[in-house]
MITI-457423 format. One record per residue (C-alpha): residue number from 1; residue in three letters; x, y, z. Coordinates in nm, 4 decimals, padded with zeros to 6 digits. Example, Ala and Ser with C-alpha at 12.3 -4.5 7.8 and 13.67 -1.06 7.14 Angstrom:
BEGIN
+-------+-------+----------+----------+----------+
! vexvo ! torlo !     east !    north !       up !
+-------+-------+----------+----------+----------+
!     1 !   ALA !  01.2300 ! -00.4500 !  00.7800 !
!     2 !   SER !  01.3670 ! -00.1060 !  00.7140 !
+-------+-------+----------+----------+----------+
END
This chain:
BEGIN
+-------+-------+----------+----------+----------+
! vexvo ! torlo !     east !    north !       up !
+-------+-------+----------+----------+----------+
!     1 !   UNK ! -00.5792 !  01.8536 ! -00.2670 !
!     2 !   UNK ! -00.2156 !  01.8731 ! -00.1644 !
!     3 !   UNK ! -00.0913 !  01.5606 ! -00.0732 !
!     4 !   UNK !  00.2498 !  01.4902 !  00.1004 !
!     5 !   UNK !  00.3549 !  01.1493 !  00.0950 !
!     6 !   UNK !  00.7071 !  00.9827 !  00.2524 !
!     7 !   UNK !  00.7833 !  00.6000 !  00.1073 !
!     8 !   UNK !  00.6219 !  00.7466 ! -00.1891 !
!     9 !   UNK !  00.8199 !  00.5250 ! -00.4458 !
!    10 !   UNK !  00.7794 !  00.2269 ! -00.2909 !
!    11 !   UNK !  00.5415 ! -00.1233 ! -00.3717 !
!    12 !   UNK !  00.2205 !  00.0604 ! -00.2353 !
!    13 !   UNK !  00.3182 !  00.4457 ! -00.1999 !
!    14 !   UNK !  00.3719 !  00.4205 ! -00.5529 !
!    15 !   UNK ! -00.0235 !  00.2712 ! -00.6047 !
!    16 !   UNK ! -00.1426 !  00.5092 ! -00.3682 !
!    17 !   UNK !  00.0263 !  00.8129 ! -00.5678 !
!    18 !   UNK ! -00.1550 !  00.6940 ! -00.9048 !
!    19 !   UNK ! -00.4693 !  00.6642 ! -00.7817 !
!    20 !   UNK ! -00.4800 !  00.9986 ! -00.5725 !
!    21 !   UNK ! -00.3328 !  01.1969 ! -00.8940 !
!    22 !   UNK ! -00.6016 !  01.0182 ! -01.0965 !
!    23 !   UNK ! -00.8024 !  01.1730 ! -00.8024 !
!    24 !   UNK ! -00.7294 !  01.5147 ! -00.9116 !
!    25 !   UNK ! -00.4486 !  01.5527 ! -00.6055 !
!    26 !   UNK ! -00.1187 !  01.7234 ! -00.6416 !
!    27 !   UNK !  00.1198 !  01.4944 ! -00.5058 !
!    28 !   UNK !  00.4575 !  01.5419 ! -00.3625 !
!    29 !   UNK !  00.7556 !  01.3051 ! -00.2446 !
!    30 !   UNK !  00.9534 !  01.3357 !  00.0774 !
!    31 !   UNK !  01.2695 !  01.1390 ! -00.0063 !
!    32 !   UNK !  01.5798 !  01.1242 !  00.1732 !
!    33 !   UNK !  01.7281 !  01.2710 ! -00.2061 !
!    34 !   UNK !  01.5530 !  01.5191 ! -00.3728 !
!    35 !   UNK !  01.6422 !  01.3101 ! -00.6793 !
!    36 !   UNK !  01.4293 !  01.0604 ! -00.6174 !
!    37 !   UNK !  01.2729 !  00.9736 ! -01.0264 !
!    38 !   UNK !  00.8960 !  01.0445 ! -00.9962 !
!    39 !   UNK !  00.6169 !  01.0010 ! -01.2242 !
!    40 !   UNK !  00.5090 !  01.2728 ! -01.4162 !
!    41 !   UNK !  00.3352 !  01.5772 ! -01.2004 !
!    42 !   UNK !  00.4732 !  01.4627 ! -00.8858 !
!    43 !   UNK !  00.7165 !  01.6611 ! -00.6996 !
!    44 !   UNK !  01.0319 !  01.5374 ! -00.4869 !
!    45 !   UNK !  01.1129 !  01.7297 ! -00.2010 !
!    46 !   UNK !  01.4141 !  01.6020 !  00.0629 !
!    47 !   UNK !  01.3597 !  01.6560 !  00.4569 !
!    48 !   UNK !  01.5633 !  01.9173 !  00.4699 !
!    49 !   UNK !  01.3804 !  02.1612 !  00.2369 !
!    50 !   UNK !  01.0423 !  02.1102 !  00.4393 !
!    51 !   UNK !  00.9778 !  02.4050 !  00.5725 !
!    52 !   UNK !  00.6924 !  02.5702 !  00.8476 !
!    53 !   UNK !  00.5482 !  02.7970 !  00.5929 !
!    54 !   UNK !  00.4464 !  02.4438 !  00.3456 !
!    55 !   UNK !  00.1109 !  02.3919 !  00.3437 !
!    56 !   UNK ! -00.0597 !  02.0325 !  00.2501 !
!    57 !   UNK ! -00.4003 !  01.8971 !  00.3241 !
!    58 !   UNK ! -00.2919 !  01.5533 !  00.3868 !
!    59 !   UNK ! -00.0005 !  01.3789 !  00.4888 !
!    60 !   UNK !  00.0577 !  00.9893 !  00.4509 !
!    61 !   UNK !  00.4135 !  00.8185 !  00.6105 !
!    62 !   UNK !  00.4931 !  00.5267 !  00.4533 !
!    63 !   UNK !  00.8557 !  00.5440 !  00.4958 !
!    64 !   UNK !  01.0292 !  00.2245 !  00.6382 !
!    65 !   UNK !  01.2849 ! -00.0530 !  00.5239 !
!    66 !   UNK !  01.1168 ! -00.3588 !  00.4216 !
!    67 !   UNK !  01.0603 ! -00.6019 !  00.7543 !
!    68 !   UNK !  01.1518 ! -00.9014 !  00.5827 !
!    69 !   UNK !  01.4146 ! -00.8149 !  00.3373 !
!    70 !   UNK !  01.7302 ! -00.8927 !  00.4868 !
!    71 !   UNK !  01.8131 ! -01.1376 !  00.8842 !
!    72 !   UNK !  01.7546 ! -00.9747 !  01.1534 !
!    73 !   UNK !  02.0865 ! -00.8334 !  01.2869 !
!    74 !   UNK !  02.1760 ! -00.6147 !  01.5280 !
!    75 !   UNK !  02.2370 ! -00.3728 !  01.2655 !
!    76 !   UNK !  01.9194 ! -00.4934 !  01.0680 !
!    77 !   UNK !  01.7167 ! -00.4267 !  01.3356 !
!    78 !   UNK !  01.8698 ! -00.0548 !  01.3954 !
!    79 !   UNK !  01.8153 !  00.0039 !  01.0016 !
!    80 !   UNK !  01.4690 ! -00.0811 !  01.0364 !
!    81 !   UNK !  01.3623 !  00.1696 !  01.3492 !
!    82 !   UNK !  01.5832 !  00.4717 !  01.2030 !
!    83 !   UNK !  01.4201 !  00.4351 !  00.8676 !
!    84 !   UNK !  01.0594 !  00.4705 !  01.0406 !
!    85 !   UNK !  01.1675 !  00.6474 !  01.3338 !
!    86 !   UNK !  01.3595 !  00.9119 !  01.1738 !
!    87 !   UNK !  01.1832 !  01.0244 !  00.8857 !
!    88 !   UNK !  00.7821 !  01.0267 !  01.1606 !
!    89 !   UNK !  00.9775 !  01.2176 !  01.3505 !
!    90 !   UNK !  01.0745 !  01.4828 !  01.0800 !
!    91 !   UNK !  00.7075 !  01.5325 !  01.0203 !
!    92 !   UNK !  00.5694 !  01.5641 !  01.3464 !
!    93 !   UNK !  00.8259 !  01.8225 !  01.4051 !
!    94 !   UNK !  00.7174 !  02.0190 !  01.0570 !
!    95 !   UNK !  00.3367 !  01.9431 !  01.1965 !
!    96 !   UNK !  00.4143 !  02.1144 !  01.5262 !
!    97 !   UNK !  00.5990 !  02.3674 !  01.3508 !
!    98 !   UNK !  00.3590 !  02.5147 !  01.0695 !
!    99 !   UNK !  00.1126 !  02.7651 !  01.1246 !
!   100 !   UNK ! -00.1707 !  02.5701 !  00.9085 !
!   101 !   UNK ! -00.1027 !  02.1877 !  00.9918 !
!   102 !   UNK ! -00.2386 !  01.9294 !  00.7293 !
!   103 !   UNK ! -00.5843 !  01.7822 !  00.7798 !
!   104 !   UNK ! -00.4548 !  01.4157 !  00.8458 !
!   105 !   UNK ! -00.1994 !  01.2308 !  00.9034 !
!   106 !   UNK ! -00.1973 !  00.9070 !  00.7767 !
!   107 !   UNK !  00.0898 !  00.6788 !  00.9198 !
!   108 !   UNK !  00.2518 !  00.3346 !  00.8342 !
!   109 !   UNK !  00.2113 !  00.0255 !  01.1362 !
!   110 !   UNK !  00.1786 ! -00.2994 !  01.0969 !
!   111 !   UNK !  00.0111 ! -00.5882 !  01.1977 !
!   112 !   UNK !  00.3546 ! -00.6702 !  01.3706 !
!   113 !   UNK !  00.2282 ! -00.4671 !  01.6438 !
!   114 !   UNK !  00.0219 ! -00.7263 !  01.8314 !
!   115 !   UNK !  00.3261 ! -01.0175 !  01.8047 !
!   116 !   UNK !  00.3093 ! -01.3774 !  01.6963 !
!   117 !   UNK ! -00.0071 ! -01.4785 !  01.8927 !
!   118 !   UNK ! -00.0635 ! -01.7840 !  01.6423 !
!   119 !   UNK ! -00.4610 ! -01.8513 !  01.5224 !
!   120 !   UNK ! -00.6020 ! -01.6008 !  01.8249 !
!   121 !   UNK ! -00.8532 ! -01.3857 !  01.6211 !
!   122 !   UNK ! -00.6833 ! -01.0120 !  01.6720 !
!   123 !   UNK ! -00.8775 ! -00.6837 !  01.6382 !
!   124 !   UNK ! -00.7615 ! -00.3159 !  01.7417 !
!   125 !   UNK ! -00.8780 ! -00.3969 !  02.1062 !
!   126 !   UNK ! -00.6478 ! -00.6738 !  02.1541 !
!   127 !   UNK ! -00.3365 ! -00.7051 !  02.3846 !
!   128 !   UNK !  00.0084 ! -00.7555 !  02.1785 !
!   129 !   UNK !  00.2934 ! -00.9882 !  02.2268 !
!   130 !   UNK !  00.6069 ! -00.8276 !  02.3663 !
!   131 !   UNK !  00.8650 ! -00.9051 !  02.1215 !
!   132 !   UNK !  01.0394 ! -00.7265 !  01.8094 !
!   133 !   UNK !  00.7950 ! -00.6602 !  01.5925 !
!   134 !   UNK !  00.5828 ! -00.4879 !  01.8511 !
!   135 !   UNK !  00.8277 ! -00.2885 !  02.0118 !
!   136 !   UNK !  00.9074 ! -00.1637 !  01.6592 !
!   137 !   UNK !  00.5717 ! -00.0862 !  01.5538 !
!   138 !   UNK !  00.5003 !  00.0578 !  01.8748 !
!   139 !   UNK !  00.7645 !  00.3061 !  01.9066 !
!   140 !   UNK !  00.6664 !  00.4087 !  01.5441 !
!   141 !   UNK !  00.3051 !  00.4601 !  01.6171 !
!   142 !   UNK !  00.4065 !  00.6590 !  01.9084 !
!   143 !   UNK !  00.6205 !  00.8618 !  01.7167 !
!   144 !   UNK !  00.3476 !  00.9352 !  01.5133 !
!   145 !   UNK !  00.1554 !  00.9931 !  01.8112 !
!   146 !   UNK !  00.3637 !  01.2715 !  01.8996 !
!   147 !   UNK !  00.1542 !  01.5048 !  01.6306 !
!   148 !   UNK ! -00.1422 !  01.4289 !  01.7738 !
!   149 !   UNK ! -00.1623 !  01.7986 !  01.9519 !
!   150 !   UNK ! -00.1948 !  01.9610 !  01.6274 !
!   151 !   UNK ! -00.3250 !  01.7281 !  01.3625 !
!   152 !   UNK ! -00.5694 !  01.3848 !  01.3848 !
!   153 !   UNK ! -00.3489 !  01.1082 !  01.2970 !
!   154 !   UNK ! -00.4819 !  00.7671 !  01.1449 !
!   155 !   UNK ! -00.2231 !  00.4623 !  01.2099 !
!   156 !   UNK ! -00.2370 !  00.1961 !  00.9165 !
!   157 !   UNK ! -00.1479 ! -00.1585 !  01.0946 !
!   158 !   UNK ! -00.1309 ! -00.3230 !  00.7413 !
!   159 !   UNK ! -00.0707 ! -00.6872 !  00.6949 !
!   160 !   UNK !  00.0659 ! -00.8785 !  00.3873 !
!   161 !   UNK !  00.0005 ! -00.6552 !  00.0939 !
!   162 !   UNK ! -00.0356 ! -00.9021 ! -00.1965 !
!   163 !   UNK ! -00.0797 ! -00.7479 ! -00.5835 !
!   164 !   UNK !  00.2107 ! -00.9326 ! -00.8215 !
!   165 !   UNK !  00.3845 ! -00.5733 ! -00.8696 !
!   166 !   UNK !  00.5935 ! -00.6370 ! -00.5630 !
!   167 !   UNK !  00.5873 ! -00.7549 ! -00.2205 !
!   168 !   UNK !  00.5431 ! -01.1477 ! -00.1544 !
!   169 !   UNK !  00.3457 ! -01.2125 ! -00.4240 !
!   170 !   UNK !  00.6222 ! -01.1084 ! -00.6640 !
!   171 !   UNK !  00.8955 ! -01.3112 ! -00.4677 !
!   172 !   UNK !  00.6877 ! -01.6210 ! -00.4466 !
!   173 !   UNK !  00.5574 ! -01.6161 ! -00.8381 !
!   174 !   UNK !  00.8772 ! -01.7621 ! -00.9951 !
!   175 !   UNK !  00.9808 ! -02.0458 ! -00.7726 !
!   176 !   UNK !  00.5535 ! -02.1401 ! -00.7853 !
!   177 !   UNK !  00.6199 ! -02.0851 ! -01.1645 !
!   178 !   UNK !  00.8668 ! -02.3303 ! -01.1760 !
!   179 !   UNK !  00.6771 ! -02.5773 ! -00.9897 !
!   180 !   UNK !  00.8751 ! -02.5090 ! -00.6687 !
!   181 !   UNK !  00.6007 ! -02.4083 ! -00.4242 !
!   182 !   UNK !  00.5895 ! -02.5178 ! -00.0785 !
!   183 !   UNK !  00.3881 ! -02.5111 !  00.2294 !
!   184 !   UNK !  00.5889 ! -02.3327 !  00.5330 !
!   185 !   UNK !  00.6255 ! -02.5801 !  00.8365 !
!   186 !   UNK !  00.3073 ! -02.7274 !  00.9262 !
!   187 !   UNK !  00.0985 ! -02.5082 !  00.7183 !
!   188 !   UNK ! -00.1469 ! -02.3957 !  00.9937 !
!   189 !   UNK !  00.0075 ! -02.0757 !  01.0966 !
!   190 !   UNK ! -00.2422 ! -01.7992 !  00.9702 !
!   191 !   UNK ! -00.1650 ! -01.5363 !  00.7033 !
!   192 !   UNK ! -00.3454 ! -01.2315 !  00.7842 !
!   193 !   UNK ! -00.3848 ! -01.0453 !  00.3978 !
!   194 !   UNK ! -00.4909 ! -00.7641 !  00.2056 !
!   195 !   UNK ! -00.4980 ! -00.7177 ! -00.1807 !
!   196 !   UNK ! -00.3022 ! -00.4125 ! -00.2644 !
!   197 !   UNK ! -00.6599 ! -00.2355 ! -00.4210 !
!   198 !   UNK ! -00.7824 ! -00.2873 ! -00.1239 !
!   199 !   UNK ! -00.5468 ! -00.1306 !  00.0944 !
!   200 !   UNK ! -00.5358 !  00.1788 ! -00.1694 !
!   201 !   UNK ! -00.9347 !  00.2199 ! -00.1389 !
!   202 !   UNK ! -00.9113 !  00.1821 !  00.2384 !
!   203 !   UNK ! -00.6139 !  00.4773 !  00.2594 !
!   204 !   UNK ! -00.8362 !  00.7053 !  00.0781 !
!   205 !   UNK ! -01.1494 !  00.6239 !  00.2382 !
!   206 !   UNK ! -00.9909 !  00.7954 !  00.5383 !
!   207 !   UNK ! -00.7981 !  01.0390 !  00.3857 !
!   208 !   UNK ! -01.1413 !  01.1656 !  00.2265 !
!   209 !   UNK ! -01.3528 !  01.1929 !  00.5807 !
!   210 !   UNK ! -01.0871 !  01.4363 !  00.7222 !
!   211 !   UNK ! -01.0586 !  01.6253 !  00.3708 !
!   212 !   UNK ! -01.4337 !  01.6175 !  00.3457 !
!   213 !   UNK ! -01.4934 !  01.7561 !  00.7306 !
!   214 !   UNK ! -01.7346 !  01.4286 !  00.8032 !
!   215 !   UNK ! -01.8244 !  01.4473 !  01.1920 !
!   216 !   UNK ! -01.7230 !  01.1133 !  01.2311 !
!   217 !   UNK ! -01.3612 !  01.1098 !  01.0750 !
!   218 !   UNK ! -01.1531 !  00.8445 !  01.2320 !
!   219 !   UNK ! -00.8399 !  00.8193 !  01.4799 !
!   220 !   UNK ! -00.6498 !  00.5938 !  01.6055 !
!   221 !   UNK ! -00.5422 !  00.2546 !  01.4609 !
!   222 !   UNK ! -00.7026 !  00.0604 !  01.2027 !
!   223 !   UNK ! -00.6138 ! -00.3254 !  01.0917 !
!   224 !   UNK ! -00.5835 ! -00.3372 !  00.7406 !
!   225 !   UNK ! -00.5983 ! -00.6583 !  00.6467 !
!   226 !   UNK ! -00.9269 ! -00.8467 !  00.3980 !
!   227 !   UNK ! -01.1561 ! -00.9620 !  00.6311 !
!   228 !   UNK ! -01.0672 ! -01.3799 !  00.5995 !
!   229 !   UNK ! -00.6867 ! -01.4313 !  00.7157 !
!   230 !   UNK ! -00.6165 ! -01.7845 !  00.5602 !
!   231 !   UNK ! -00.3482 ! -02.0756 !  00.6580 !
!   232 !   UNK ! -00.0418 ! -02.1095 !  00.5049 !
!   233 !   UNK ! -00.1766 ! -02.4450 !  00.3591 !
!   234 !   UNK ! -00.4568 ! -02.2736 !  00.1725 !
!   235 !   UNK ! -00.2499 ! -02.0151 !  00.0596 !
!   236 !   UNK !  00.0044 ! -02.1788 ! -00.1074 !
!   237 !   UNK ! -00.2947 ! -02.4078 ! -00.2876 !
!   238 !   UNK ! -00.4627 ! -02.1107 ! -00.3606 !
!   239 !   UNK ! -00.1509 ! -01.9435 ! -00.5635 !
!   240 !   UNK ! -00.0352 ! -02.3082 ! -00.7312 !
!   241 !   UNK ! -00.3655 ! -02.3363 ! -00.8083 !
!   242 !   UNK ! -00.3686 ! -01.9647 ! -00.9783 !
!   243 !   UNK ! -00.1100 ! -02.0174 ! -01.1833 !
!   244 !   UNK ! -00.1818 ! -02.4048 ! -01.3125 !
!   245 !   UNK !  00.1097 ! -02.5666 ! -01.1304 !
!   246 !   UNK !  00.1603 ! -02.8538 ! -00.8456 !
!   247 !   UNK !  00.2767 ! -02.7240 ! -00.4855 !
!   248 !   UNK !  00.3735 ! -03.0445 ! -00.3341 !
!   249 !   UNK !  00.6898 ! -02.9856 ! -00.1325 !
!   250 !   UNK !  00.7380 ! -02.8568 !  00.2770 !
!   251 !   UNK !  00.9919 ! -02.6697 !  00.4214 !
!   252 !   UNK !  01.0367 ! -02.7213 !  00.7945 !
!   253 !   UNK !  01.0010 ! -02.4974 !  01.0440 !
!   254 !   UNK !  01.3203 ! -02.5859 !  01.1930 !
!   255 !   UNK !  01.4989 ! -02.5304 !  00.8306 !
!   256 !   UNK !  01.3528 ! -02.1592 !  00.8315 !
!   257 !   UNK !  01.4491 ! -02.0908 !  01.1824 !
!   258 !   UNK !  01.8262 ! -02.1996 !  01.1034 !
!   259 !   UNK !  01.8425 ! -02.0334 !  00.7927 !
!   260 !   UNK !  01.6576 ! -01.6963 !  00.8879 !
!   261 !   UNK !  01.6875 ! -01.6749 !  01.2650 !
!   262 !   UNK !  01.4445 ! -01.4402 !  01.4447 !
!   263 !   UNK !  01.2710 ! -01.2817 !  01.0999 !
!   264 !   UNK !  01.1115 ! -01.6693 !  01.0903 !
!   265 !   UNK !  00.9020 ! -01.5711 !  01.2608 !
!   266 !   UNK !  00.7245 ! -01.3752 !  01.0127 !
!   267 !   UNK !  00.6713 ! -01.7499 !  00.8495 !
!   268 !   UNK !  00.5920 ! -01.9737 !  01.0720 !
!   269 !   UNK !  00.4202 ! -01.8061 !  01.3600 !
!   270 !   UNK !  00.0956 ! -01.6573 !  01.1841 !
!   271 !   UNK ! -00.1100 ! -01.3747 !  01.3004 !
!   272 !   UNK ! -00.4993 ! -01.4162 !  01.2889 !
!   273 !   UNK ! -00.5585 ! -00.9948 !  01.2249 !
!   274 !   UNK ! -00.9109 ! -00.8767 !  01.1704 !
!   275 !   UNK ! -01.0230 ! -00.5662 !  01.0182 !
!   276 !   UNK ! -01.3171 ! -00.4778 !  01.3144 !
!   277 !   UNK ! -01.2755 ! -00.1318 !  01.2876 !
!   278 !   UNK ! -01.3550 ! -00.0740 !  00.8911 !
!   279 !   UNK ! -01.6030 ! -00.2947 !  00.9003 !
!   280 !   UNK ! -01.7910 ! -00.1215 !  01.1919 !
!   281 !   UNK ! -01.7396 !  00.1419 !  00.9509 !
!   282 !   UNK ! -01.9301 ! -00.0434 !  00.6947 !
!   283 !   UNK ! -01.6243 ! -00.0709 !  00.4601 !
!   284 !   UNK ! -01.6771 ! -00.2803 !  00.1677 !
!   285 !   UNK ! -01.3768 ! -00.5148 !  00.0562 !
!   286 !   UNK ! -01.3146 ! -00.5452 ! -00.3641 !
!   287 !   UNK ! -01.1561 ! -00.8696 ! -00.2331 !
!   288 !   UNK ! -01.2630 ! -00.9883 !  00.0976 !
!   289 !   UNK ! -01.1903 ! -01.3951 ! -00.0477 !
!   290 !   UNK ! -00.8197 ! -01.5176 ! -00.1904 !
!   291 !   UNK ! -00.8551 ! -01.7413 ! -00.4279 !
!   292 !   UNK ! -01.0579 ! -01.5111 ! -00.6547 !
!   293 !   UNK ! -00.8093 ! -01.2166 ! -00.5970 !
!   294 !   UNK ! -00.5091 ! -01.4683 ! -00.7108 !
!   295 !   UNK ! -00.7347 ! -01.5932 ! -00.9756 !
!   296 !   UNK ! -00.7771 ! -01.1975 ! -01.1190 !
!   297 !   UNK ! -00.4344 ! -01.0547 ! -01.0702 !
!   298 !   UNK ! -00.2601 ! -01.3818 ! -01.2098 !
!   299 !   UNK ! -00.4567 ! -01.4969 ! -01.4822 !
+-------+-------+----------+----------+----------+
END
């Protein structure tokens, strides 16, 4: 298998490349610099050296800024649609372009698509909440979207990615560490998860039916998220609890919402984001619970 992969460096394209090269795959980087370091038998190609006469069996677009790394500007927000918009775009143009397209397309959403719509259970039949997370998810699924004439494409709404290499999980660890854990406002606003294993076994899962030729290869959007979204309350027990310290202070809602302006949201809102799809599918979570997942990865 040829796989072409875009975010390929990052907290889960990296995970994804291990596991498909222990997979036997040849995998290869789309970076915006063809200087990109890779691991050992990967290749790094930059967008301008794609060409129509490339062939790959699989494509995966995980390219974007990270959502909550930085306040939402004006600017912020630009820097976050260009670096998904720009680089879907790219590849639907190469898919449109080659003579043999790829198999799949994989490519990045999130759970950000259906808006803050508080402890409402959401599947991938539900309505979203117009505000900027969905119009920015949106837009990139549509650009996605855009392929669809020549290729089947798969879009990944993935929720909180936890594994302690990155992420939240890595930000939170140290100030929980240090005995500095807190619940988020009023600690009922839903967290809708996914351990990072997880998420890797559910990417190739799909990338397999299309390379396999199963009849019944999915489309369309899937929620990737463990199966029991928790409150904020039980999460931050849950992770004081899995690394043998108190959690005993609060931070207000109203404290977030000064000091991070819109992107509070992301805290103190909650999203209630079921995986319906994959389980119709009959996938099988490693870690559908999250205090044994925190328990194993922080031991």
């Amino acid at each position: 298998m040829r796989i072409l992969i875009t975010g390929g460096s990052g907290f889960i394209g990296s995970a994804l490349t291990a596991r498909l090269q222990r997979d036997g795959a040849h995998v290869t980087w789309l970076s915006r610099r063809a200087s990109t370091p890779s691991p050992e038998g990967v290749d790094v190609r930059d967008y301008a050296s794609l060409w129509a006469d490339d062939r790959f069996d699989a494509v995966v677009n995980l390219a974007g800024a990270g959502i909550a790394d930085a306040r939402w500007t004006a600017s912020r927000k630009q820097t976050l649609r260009d670096s998904r918009l720009i680089p879907t775009g790219v590849l639907t143009d190469w898919i449109r372009s080659v003579h043999t397209p790829p198999k799949v397309l994989l490519s990045g959403s999130a759970i950000g698509w259906y808006g803050a719509q508080g402890d409402a259970p959401l599947d991938e039949d539900s309505a979203s909440h117009n505000e900027f997370q969905h119009r920015l998810c949106a837009d990139w699924e549509d650009a996605a979207r855009a392929a669809e004439d020549r290729v089947p494409v798969v879009l990944l709404r993935t929720g909180v990615v936890l594994h302690p290499a990155g992420g939240m999980l890595k930000r939170l660890r140290m100030p929980f560490q240090l005995g500095l854990g807190a619940r988020l406002g009023d600690g009922r606003q839903v967290l809708s998860w996914i351990a990072r294993e997880d998420w890797i076994d559910v990417a190739v899962s799909l990338l397999r039916a299309h390379l396999d030729g199963a009849a019944d290869a999915p489309t369309g959007a899937f929620n990737l998220t463990a199966p029991e979204p928790v409150a904020n309350t039980r999460f931050t027990r849950a992770l004081a609890d899995a690394l043998r310290r108190p959690a005993l202070l609060a931070v207000p809602a109203k404290a977030l919402e000064l000091g991070l302006g819109e992107m509070a949201t992301l805290l103190v809102d909650g999203q209630c984001v079921l995986p319906a799809r994959l389980q119709q599918r009959g996938h099988a979570f490693a870690w559908p619970t999250l205090e044994p997942y925190l328990e194993s990865v922080l031991r």
